[in-house]
MARRO-670677 format. One record per residue: residue in one letter; x, y, z of N, C-alpha, C in turn. Coordinates in pm, whole numbers, plus 50000, padded with zeros to 5 digits. Each point is the difference from the previous one (the first is absolute). Last residue first. Example, Ala and Ser with C-alpha at 12.3 -4.5 7.8 and 13.67 -1.06 7.14 Angstrom:
BEGIN
{pt 'S', {51285, 49775, 50708}, {50082, 50119, 50006}, {49923, 50109, 50073}}
{pt 'A', {50029, 49428, 49993}, {49911, 50119, 50000}, {50090, 50120, 50000}}
REM end
This chain:
BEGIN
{pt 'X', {50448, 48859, 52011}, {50107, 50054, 49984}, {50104, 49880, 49999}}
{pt 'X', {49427, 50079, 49956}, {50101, 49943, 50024}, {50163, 50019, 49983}}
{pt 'X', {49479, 50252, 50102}, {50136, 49995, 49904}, {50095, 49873, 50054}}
{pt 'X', {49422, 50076, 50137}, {50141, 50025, 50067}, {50134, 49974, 49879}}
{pt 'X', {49428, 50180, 50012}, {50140, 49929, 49937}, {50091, 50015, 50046}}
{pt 'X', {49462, 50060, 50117}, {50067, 50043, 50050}, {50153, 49901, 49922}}
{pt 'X', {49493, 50131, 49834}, {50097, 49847, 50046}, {50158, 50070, 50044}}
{pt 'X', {49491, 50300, 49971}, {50144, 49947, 49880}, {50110, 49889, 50134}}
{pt 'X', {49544, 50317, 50108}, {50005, 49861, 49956}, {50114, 49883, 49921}}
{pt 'X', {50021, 50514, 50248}, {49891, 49902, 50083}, {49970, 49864, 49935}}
{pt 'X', {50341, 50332, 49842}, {49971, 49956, 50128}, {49952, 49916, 50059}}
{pt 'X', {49893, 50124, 49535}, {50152, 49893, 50037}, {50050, 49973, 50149}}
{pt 'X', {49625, 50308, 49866}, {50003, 49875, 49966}, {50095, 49873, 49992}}
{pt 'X', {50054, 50457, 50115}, {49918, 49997, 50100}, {50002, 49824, 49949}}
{pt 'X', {50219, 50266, 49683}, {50018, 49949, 50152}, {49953, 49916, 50043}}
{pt 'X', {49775, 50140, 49645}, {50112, 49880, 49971}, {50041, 49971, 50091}}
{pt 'X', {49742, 50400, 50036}, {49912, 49833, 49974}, {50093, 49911, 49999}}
{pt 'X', {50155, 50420, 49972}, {50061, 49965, 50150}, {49858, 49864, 50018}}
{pt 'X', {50076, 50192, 49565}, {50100, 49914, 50067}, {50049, 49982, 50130}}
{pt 'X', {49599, 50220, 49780}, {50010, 49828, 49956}, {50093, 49965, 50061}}
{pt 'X', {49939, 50441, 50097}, {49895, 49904, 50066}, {50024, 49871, 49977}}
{pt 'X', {50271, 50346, 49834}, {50036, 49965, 50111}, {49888, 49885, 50025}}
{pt 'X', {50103, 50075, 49465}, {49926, 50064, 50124}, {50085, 49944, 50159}}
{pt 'X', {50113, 49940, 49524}, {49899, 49897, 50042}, {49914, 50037, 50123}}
{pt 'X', {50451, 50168, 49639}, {49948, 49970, 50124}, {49829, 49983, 49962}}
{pt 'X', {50537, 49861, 49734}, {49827, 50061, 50008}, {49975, 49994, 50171}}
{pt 'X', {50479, 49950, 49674}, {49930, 50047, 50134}, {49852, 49992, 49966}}
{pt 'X', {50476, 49759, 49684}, {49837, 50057, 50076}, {49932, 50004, 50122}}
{pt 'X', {50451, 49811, 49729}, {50038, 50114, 50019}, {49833, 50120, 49972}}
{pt 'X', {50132, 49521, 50028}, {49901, 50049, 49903}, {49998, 50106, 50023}}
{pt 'X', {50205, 49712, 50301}, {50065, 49935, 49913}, {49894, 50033, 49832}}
{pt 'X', {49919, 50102, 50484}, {50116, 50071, 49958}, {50053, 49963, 49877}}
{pt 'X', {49519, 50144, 50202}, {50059, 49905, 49954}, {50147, 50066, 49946}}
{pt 'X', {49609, 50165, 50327}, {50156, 50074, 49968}, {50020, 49861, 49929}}
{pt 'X', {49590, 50288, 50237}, {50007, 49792, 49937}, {50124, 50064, 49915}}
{pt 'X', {49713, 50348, 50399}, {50071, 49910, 49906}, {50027, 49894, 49967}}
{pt 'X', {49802, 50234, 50381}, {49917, 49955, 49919}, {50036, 50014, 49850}}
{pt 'X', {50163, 50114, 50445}, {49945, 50111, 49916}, {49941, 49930, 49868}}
{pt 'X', {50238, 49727, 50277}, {49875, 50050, 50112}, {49977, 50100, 49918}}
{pt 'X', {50275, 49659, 49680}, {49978, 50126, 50129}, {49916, 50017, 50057}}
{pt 'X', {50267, 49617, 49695}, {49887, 50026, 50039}, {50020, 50077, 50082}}
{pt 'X', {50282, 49692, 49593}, {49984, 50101, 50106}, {49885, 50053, 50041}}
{pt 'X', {50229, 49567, 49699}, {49867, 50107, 49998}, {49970, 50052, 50158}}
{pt 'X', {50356, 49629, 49623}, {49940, 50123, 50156}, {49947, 50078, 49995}}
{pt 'X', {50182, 49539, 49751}, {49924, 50130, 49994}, {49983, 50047, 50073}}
{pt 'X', {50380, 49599, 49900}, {49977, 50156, 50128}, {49856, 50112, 49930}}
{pt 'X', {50147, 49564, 49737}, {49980, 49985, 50135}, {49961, 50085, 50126}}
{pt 'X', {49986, 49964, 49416}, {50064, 50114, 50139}, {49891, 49947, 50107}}
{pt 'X', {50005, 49830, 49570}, {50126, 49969, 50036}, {50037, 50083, 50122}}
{pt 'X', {49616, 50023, 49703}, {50141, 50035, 49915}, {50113, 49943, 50079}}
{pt 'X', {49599, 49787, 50096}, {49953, 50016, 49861}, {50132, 50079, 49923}}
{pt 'X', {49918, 49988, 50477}, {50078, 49877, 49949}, {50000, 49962, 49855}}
{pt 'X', {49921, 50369, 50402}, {49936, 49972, 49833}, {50087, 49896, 49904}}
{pt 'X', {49891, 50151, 50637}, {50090, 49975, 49843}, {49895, 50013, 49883}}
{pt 'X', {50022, 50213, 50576}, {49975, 49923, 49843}, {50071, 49956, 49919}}
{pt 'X', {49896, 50237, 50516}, {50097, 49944, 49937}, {49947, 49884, 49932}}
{pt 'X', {49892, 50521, 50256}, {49920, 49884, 49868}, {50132, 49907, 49976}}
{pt 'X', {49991, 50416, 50394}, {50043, 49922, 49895}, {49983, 49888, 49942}}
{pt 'X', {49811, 50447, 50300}, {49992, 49844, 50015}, {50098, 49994, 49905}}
{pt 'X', {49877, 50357, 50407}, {50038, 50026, 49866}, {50030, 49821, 49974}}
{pt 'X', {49853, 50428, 50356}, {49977, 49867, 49952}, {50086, 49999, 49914}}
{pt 'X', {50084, 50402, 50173}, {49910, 49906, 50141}, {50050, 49865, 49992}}
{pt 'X', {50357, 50286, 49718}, {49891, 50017, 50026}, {49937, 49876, 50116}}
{pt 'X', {50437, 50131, 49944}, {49964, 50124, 49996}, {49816, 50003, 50003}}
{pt 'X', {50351, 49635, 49861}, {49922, 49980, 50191}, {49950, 50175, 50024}}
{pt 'X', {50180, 49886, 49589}, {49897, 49943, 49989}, {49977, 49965, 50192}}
{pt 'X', {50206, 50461, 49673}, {50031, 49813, 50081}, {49867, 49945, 50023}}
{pt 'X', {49938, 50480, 49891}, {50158, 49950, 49960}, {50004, 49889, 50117}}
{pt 'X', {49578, 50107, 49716}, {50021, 50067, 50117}, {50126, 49942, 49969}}
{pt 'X', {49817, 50148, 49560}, {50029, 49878, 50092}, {50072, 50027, 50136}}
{pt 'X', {49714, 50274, 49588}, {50098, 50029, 50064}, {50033, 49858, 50063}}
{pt 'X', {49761, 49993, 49546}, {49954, 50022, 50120}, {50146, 49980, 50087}}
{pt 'X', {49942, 49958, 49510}, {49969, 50152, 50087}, {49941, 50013, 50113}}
{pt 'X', {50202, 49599, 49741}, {50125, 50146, 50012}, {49909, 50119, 50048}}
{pt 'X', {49656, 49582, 49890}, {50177, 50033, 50031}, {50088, 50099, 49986}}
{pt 'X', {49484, 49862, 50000}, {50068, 50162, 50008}, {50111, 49963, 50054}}
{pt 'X', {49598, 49774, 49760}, {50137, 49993, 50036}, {50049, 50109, 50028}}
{pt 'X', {49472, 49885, 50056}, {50086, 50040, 49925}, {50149, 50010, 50047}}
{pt 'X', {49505, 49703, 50065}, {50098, 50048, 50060}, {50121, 50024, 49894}}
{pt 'X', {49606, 49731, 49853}, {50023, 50102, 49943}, {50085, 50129, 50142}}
{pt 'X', {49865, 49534, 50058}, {50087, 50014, 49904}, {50051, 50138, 49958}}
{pt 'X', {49848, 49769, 50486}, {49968, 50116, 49908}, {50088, 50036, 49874}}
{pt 'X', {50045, 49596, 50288}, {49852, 49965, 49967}, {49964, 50167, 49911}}
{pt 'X', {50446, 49832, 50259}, {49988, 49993, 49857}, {49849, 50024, 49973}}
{pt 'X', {50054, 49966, 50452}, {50142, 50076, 49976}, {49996, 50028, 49858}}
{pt 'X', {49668, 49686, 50194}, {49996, 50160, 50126}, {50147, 50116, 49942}}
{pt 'X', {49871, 49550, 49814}, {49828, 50070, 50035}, {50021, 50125, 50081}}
{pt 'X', {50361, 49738, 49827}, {49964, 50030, 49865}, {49814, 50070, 50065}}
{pt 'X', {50291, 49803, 50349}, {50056, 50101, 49912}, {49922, 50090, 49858}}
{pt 'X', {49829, 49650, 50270}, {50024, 50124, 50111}, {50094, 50069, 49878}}
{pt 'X', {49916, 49566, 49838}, {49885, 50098, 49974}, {50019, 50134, 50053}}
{pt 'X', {50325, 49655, 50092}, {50042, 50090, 49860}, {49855, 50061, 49954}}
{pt 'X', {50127, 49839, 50534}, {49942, 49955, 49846}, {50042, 50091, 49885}}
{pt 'X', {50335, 49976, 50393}, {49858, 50053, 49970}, {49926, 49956, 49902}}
{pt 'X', {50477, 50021, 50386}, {49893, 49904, 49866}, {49882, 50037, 50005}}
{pt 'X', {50438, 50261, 50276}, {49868, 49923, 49960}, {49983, 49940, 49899}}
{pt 'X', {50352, 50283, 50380}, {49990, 49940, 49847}, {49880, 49898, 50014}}
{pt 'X', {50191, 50463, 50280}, {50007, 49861, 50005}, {49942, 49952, 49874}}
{pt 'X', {50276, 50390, 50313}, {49975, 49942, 49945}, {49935, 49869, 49949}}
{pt 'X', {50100, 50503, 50289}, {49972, 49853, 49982}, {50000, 49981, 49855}}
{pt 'X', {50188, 50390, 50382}, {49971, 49955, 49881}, {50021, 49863, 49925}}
{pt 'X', {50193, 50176, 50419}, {49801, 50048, 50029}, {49938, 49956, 49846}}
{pt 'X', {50450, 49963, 50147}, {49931, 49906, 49989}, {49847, 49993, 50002}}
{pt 'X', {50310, 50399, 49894}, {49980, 49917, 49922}, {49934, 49841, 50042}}
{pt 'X', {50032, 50509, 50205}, {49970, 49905, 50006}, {49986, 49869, 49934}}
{pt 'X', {49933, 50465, 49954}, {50133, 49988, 50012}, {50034, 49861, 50003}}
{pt 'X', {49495, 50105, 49822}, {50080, 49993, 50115}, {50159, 50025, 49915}}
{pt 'X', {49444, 50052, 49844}, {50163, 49967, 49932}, {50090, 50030, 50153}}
{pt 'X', {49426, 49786, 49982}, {50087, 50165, 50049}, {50228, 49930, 49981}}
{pt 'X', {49554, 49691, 50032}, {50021, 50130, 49878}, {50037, 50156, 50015}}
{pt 'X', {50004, 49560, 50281}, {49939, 50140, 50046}, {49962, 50078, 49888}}
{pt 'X', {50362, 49681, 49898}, {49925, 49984, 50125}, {49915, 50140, 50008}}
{pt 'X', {50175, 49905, 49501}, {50045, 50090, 50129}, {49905, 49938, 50103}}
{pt 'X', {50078, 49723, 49556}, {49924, 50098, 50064}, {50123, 50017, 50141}}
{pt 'X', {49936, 49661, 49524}, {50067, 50052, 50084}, {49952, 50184, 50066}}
{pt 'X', {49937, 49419, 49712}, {49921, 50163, 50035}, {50120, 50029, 50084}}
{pt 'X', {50007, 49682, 49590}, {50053, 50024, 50097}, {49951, 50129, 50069}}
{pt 'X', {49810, 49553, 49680}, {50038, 50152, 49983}, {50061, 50089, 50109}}
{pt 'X', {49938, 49525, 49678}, {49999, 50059, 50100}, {50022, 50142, 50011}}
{pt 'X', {49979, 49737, 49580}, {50037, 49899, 50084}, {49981, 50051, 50149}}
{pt 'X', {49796, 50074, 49466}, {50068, 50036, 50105}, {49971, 49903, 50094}}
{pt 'X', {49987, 50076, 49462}, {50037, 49916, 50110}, {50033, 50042, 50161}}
{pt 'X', {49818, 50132, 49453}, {50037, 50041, 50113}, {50011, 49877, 50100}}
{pt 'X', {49832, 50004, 49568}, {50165, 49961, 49990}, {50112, 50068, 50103}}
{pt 'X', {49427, 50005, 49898}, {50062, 49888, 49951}, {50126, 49953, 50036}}
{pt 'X', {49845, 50434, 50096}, {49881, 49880, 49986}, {50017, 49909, 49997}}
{pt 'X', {50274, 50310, 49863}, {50059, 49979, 50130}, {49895, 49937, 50033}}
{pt 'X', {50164, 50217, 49535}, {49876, 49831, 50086}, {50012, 49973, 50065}}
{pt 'X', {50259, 50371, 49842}, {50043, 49883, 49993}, {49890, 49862, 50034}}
{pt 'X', {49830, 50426, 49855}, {50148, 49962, 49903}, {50051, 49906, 50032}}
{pt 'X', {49616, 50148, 50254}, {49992, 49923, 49853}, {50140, 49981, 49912}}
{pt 'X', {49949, 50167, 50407}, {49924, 49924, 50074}, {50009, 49903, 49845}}
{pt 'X', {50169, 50461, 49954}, {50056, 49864, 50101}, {49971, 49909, 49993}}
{pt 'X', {49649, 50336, 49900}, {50117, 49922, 49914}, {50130, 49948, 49971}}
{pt 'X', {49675, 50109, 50351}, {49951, 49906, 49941}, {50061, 49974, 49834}}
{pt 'X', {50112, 50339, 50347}, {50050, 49885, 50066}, {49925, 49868, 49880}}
{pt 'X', {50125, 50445, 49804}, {49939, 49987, 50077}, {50037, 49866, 50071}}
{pt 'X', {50233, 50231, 49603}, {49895, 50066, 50111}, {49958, 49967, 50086}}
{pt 'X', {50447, 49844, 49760}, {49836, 49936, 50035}, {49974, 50086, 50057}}
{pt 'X', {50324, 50096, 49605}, {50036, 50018, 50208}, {49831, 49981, 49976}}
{pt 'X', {50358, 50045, 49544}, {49900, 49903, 50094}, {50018, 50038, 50103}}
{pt 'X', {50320, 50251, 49751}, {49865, 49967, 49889}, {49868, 49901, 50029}}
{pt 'X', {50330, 50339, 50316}, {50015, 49876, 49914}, {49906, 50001, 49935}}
{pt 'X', {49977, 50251, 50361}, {50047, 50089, 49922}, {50073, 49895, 49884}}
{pt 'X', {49890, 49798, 50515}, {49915, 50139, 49914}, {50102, 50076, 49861}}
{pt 'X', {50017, 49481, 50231}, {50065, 50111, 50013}, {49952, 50129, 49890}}
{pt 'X', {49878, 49519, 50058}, {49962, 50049, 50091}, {50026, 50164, 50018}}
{pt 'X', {50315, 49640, 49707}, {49877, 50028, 50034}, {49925, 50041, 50104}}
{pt 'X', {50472, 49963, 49856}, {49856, 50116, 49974}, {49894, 49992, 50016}}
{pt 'X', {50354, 49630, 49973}, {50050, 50088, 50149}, {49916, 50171, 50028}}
{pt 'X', {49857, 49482, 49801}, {50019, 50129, 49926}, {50041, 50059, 50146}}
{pt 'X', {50168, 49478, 49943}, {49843, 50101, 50020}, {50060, 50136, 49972}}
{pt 'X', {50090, 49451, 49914}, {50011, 50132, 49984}, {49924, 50111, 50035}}
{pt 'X', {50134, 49448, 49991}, {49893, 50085, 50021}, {50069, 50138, 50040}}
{pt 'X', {50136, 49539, 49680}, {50049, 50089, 50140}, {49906, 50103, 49991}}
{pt 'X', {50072, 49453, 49772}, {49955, 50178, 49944}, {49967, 50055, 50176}}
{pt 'X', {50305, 49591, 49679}, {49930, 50069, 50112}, {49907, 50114, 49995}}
{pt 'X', {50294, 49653, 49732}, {49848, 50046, 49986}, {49944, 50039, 50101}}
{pt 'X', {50428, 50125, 49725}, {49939, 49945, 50101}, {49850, 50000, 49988}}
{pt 'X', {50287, 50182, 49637}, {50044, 49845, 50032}, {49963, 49925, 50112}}
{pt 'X', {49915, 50560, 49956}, {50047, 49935, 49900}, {50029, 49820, 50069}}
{pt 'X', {49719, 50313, 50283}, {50116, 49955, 49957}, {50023, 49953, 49891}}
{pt 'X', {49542, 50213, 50275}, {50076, 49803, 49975}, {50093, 50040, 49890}}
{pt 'X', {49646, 50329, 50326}, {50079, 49959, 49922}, {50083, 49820, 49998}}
{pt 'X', {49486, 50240, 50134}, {50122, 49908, 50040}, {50093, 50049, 49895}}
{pt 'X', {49712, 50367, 50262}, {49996, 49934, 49891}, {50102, 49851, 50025}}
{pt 'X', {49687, 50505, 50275}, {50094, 49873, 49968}, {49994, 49895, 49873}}
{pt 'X', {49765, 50437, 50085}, {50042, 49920, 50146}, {50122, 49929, 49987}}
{pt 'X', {49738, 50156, 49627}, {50039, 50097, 50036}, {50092, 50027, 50155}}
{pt 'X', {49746, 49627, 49727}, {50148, 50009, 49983}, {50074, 50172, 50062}}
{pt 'X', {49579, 49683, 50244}, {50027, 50117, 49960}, {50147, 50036, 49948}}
{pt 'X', {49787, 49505, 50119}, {50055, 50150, 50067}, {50014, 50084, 49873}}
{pt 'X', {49790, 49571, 49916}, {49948, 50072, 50101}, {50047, 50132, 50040}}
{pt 'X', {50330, 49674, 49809}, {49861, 49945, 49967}, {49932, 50073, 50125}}
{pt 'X', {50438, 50200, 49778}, {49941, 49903, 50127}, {49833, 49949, 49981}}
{pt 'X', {50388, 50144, 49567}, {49867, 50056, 50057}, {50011, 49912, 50126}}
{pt 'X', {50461, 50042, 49755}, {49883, 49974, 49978}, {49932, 50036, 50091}}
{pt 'X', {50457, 50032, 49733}, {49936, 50058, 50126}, {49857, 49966, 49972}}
{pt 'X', {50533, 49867, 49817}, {49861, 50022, 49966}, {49936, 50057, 50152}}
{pt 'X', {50501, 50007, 49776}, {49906, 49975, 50113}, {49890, 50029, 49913}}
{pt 'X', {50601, 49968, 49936}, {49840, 50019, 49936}, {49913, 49947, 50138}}
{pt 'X', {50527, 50257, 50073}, {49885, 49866, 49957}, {49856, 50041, 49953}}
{pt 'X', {50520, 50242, 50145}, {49926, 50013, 49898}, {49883, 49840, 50030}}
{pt 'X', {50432, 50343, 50186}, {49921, 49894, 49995}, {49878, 49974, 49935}}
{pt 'X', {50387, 50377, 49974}, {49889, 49936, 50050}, {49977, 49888, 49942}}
{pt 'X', {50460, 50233, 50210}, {49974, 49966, 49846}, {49844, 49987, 50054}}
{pt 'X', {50392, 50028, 50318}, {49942, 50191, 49911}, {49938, 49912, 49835}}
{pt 'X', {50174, 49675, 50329}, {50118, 50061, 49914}, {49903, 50129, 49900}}
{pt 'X', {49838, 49857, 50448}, {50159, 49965, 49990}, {50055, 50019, 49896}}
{pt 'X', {49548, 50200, 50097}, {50100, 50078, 50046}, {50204, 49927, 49967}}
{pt 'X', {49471, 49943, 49705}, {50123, 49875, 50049}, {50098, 50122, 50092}}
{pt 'X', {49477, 50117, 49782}, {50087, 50035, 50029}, {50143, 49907, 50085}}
{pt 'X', {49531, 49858, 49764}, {50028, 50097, 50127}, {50143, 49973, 50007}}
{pt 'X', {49516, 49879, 49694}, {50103, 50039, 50007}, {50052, 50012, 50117}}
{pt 'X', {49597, 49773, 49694}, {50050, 50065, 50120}, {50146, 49951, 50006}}
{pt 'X', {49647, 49937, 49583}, {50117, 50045, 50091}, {50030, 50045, 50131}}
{pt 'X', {49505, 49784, 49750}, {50074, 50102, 50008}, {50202, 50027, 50030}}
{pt 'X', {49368, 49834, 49928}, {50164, 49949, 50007}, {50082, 50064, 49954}}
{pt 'X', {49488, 49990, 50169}, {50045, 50105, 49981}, {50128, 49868, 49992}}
{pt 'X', {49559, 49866, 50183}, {50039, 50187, 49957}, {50081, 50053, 49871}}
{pt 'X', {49728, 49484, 50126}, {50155, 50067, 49978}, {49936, 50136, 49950}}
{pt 'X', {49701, 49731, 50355}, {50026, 50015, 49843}, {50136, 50005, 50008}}
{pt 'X', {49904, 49813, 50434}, {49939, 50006, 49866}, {50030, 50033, 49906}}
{pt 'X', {50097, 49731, 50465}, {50122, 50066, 49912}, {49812, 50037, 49899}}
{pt 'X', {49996, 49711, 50390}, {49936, 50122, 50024}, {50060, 50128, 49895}}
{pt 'X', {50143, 49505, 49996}, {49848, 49978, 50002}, {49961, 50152, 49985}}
{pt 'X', {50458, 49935, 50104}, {49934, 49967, 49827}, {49860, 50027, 49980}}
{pt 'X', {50233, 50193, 50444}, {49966, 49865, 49984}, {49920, 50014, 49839}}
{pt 'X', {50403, 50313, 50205}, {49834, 50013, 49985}, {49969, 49876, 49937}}
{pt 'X', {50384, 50112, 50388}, {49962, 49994, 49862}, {49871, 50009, 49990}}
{pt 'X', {50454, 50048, 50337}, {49862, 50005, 49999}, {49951, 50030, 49846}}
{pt 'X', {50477, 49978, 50147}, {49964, 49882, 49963}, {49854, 50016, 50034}}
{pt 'X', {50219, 50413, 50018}, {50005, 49905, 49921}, {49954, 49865, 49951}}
{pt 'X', {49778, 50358, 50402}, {50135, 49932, 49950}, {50023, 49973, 49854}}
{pt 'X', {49726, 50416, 50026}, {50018, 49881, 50036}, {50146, 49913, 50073}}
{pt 'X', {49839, 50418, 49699}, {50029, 50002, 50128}, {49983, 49868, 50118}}
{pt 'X', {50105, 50192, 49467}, {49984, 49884, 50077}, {50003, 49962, 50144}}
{pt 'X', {49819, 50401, 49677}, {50117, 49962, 50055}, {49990, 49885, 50061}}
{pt 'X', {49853, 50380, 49607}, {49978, 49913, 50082}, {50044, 49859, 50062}}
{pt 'X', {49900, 50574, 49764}, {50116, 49884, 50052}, {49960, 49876, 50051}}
{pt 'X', {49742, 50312, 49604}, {50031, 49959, 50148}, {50080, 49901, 50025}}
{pt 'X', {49851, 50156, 49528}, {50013, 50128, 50081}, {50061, 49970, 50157}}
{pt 'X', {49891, 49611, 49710}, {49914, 50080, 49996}, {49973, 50140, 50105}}
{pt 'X', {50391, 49693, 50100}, {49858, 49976, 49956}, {49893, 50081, 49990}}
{pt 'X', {50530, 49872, 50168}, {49924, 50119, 49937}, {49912, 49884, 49902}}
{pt 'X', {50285, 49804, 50395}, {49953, 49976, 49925}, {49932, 50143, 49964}}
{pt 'X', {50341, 49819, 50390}, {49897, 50064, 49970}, {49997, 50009, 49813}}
{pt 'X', {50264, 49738, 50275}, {49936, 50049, 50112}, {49890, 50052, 49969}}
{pt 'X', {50379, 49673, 49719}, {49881, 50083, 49975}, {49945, 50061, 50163}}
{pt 'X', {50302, 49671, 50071}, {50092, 50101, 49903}, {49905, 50120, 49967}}
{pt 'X', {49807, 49655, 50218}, {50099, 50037, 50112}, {50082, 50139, 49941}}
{pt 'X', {49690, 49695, 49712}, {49914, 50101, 50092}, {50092, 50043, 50123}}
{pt 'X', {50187, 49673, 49731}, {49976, 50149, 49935}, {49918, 50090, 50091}}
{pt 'X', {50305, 49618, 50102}, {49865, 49988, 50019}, {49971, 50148, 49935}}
{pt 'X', {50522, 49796, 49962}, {49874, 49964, 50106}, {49904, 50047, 49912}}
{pt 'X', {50586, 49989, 49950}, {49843, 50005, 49967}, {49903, 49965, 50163}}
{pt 'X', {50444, 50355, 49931}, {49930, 49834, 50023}, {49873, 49979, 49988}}
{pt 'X', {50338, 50351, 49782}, {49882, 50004, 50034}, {49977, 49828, 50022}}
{pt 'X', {50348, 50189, 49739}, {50020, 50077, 50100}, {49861, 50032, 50132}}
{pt 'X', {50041, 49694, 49564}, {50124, 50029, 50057}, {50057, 50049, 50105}}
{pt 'X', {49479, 49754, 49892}, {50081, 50116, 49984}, {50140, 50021, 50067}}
{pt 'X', {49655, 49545, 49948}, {50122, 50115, 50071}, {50050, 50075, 49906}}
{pt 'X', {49447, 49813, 49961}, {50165, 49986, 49985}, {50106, 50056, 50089}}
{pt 'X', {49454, 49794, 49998}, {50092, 50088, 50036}, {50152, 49988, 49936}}
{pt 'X', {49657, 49695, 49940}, {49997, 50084, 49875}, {50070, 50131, 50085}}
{pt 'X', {49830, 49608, 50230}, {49914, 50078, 50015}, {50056, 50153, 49882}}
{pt 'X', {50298, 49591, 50068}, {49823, 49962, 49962}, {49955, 50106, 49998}}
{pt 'X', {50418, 50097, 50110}, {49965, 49999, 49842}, {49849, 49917, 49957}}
{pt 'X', {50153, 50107, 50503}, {49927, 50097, 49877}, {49999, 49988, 49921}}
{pt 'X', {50121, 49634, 50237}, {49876, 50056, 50013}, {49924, 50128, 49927}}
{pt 'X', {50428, 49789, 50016}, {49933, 49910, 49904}, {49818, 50080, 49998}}
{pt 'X', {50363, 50168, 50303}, {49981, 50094, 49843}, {49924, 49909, 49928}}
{pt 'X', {49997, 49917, 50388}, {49955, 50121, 50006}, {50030, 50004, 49853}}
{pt 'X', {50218, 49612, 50133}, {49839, 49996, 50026}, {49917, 50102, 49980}}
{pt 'X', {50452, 50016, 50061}, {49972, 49964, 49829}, {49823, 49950, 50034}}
{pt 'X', {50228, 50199, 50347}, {50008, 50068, 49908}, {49970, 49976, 49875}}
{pt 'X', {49996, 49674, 50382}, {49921, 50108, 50026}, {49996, 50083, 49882}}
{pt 'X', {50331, 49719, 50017}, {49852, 49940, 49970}, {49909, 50104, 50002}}
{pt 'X', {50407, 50171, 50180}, {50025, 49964, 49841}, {49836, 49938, 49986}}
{pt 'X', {50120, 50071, 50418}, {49939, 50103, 49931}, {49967, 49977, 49886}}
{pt 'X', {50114, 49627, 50221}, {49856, 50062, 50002}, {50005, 50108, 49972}}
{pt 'X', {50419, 49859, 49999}, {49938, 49945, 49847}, {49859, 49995, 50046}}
{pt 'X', {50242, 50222, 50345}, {50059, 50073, 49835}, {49909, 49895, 49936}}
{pt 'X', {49974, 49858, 50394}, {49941, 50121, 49993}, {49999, 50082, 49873}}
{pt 'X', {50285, 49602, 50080}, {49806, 49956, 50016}, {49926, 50140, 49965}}
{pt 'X', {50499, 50081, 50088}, {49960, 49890, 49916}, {49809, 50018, 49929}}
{pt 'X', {50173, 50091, 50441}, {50008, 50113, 49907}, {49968, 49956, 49858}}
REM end
């Protein structure tokens, strides 16, 4: 018992030696840590934007640009009804679109935490990409797209059963040309998020794929990018629909069928 109590104890003074390096303090009624835990969301230029991340995912110095903007951020203490209060700067992503995302970095740290606009994409704001090719440009997915596989999933027969083992699944590797030559290649495809109806579930339809990406540039491991037999492109993490036609994307199928590297998951 002993042993256990003075490894907590070590333990505890190790954490706090730790935050006073990193210029965290203890608040009375508030244990310290990692601001971007306390901060969730950030007002910027009219828009919320939120650290939807883990925490400990950052934006590498190298990819930090201008300075926007320095400022206060605030938020509300529920334990003793008082606010909290720190300074922040917010800076430019090298490449992305500040309308996307930004780094913040903390008063006394030198971290800087990737932020993204929880508006963007979203009609009736002061930014929403028209089209797939200005997407394509806000964040430089040219450049700062990463994809890793893509998961098809279809009805046997193409026909929707009671039957749930009748419905497959399977996962591929594809060149990153097949994508950008058969799924991204029509820039000027228009966003029509929020006005297209969505069948209800996703075994409701024949086909249907899921894109699994990153952008390691803000820190998001999970990009996903949805795909329909009606010849949609659903990114979730850009709150954007474009369609692309049926023809191209039962091209993609068909193409992942017949030539994509069949991926087994390790569990």
């Amino acid at each position: 018992m002993k042993k256990k109590i003075a490894f907590a104890a070590l333990s505890f003074v190790l954490m706090l030696a730790s935050a006073c390096s990193w210029g965290w303090e203890l608040n009375e009624s508030w244990e310290y840590g990692n601001p971007a835990l306390r901060f969730n969301t950030i007002e910027f230029e009219g828009s919320n934007y939120r650290n939807v991340f883990h925490h400990e995912i950052l934006v590498e110095e190298t990819n930090v640009g201008e300075l926007l903007t320095s400022m206060p951020a605030s938020i509300y203490n529920l334990d003793d009804y008082k606010y909290f209060t720190i300074e922040c700067e917010i800076f430019a992503i090298n490449g992305i679109s500040e309308k996307y995302a930004v780094a913040v970095r903390f008063e006394n740290s030198p971290r800087f935490h990737p932020y993204r606009s929880s508006h963007y994409g979203m009609e009736g704001y002061d930014y929403f990409p028209a089209t797939l090719g200005d997407l394509i440009y806000d964040l430089n997915l040219r450049e700062n797209l990463k994809i890793n596989n893509v998961l098809y999933s279809y009805w046997k027969d193409k026909i929707v059963s009671t039957n749930t083992s009748d419905y497959r699944n399977i996962t591929y590797i594809l060149p990153d040309s097949v994508y950008w030559n058969l799924l991204f290649a029509d820039e000027s495809s228009e966003n029509v998020y929020g006005k297209r109806h969505q069948k209800a579930g996703i075994q409701s339809h024949l086909q249907t794929a899921l894109i699994y990406a990153e952008m390691d540039i803000i820190g998001d491991p999970h990009f996903l990018i949805w795909l329909d037999e009606d010849g949609y492109i659903y990114f979730f993490s850009a709150n954007a629909t474009f369609y692309i036609g049926e023809e191209n994307m039962q091209a993609f199928f068909d193409y992942a069928v017949l030539n994509g590297e069949e991926y087994a998951f390790t569990w």
